[in-house]
Residue frames as a rotation matrix with the C-alpha (Angstrom) as fourth column:
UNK 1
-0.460 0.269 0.846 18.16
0.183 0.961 -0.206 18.66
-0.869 0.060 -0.492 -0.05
UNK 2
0.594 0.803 -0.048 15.95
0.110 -0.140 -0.984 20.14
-0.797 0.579 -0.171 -2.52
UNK 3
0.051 -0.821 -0.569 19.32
-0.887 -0.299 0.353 21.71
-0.460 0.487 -0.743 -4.56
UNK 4
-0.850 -0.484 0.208 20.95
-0.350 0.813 0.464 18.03
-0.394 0.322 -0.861 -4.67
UNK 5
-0.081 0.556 0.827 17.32
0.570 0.707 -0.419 16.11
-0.818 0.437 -0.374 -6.27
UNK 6
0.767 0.307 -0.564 16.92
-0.257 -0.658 -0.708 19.46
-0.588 0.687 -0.426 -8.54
UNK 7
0.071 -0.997 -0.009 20.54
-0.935 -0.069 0.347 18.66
-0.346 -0.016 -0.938 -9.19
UNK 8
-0.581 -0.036 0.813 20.09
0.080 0.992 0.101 14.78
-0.810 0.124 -0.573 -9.58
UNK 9
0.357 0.908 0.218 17.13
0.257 0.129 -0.958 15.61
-0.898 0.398 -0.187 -12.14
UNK 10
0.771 0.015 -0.636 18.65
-0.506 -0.591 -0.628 17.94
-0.386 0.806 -0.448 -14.16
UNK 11
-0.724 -0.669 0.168 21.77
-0.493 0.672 0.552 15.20
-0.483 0.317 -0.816 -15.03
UNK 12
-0.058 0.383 -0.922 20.81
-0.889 0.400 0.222 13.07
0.454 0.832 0.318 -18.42
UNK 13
-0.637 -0.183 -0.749 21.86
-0.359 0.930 0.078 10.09
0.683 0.318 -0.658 -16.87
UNK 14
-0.740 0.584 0.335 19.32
-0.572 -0.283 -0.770 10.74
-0.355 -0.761 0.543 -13.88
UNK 15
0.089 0.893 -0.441 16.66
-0.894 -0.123 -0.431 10.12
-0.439 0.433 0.787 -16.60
UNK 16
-0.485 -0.420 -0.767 18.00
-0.653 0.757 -0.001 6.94
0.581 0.501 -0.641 -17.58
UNK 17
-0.971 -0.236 -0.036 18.11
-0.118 0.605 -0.787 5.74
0.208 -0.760 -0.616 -14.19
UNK 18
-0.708 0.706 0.009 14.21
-0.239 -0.228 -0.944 6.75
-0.665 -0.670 0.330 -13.86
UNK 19
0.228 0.346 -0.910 13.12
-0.973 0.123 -0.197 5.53
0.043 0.930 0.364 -16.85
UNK 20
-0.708 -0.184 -0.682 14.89
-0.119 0.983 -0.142 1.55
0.696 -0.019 -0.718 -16.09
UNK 21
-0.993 0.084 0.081 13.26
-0.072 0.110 -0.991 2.19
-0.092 -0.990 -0.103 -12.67
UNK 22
-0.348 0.848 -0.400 9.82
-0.927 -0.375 0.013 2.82
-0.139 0.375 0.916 -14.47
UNK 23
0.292 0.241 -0.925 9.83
-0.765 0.639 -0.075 -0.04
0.573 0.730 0.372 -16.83
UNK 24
-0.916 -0.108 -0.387 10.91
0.141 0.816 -0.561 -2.62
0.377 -0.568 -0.732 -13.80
UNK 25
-0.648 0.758 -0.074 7.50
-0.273 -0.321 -0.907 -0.91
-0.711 -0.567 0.415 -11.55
UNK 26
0.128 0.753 -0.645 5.08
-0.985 0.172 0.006 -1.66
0.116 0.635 0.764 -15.03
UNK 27
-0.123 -0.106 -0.987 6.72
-0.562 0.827 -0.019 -5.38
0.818 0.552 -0.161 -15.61
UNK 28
-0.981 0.018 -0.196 6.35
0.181 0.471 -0.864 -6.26
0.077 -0.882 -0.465 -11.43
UNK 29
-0.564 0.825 -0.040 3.11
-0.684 -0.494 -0.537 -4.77
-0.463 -0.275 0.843 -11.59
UNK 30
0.132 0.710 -0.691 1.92
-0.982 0.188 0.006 -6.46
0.134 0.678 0.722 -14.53
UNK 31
-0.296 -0.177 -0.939 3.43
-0.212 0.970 -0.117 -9.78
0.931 0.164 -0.324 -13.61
UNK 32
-0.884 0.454 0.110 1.55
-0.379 -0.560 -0.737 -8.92
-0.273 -0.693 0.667 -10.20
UNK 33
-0.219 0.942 -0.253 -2.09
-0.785 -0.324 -0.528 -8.79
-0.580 0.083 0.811 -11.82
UNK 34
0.381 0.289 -0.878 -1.04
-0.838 0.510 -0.196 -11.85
0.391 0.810 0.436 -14.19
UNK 35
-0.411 -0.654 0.634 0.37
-0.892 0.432 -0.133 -13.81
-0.187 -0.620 -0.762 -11.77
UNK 36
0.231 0.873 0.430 -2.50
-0.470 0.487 -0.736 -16.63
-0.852 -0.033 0.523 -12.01
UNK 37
0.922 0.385 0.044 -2.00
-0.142 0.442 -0.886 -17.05
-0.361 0.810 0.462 -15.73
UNK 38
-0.091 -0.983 -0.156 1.82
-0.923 0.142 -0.357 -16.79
0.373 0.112 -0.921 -15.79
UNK 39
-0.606 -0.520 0.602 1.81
-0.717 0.685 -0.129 -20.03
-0.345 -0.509 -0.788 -13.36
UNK 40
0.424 0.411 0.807 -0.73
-0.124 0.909 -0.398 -21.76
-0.897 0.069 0.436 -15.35
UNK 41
0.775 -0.241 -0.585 1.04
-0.629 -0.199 -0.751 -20.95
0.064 0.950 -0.306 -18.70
UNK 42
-0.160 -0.981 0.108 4.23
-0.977 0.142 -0.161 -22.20
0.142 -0.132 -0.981 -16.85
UNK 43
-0.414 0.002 0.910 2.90
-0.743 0.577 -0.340 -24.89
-0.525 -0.817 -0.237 -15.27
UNK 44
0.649 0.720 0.247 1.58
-0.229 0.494 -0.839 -26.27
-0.726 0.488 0.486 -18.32
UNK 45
0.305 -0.902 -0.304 5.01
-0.676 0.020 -0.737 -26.07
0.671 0.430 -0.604 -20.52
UNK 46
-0.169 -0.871 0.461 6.34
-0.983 0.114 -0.146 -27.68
0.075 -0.477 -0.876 -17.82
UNK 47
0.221 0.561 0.798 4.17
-0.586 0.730 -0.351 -30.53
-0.779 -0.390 0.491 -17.93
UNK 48
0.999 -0.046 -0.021 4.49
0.008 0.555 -0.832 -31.15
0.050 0.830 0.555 -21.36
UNK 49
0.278 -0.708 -0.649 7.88
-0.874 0.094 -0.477 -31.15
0.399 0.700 -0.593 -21.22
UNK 50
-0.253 -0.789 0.559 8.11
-0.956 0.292 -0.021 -33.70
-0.147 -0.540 -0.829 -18.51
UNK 51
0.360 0.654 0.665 5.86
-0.402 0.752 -0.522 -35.88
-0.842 -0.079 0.534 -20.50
UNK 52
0.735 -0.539 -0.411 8.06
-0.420 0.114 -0.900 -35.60
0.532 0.834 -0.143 -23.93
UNK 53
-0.034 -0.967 0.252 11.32
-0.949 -0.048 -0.312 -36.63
0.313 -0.250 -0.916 -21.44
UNK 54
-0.023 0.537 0.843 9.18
-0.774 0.524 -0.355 -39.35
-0.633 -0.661 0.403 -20.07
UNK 55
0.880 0.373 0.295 8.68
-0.098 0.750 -0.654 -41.20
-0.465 0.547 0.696 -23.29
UNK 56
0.398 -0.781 -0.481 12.12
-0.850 -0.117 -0.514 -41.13
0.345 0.614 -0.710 -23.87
């Protein structure tokens, strides 16, 4: 077991894969801790837009 991750590390494309896998864990995290202000940000766009469609 230890061989085949030592093995899995030392491959370039390994480091790819752990590096996308990184930068998905920061952007769930952070959208996580901002959750609150993401759904009022949204939730405010969304208003205005159904009030611009409205006066059509």
């Amino acid at each position: 077991m230890r061989t085949l991750w030592k093995q899995f590390m030392e491959e370039e494309e390994a480091m790819g894969v752990i590096e996308v896998i990184l930068i998905i864990v920061v952007l769930v995290g952070l959208a996580l801790i901002f959750r609150t202000q993401i759904t009022s940000i949204a939730n405010s766009l969304f208003s205005k837009i159904r009030n611009q469609v409205s006066s059509f």
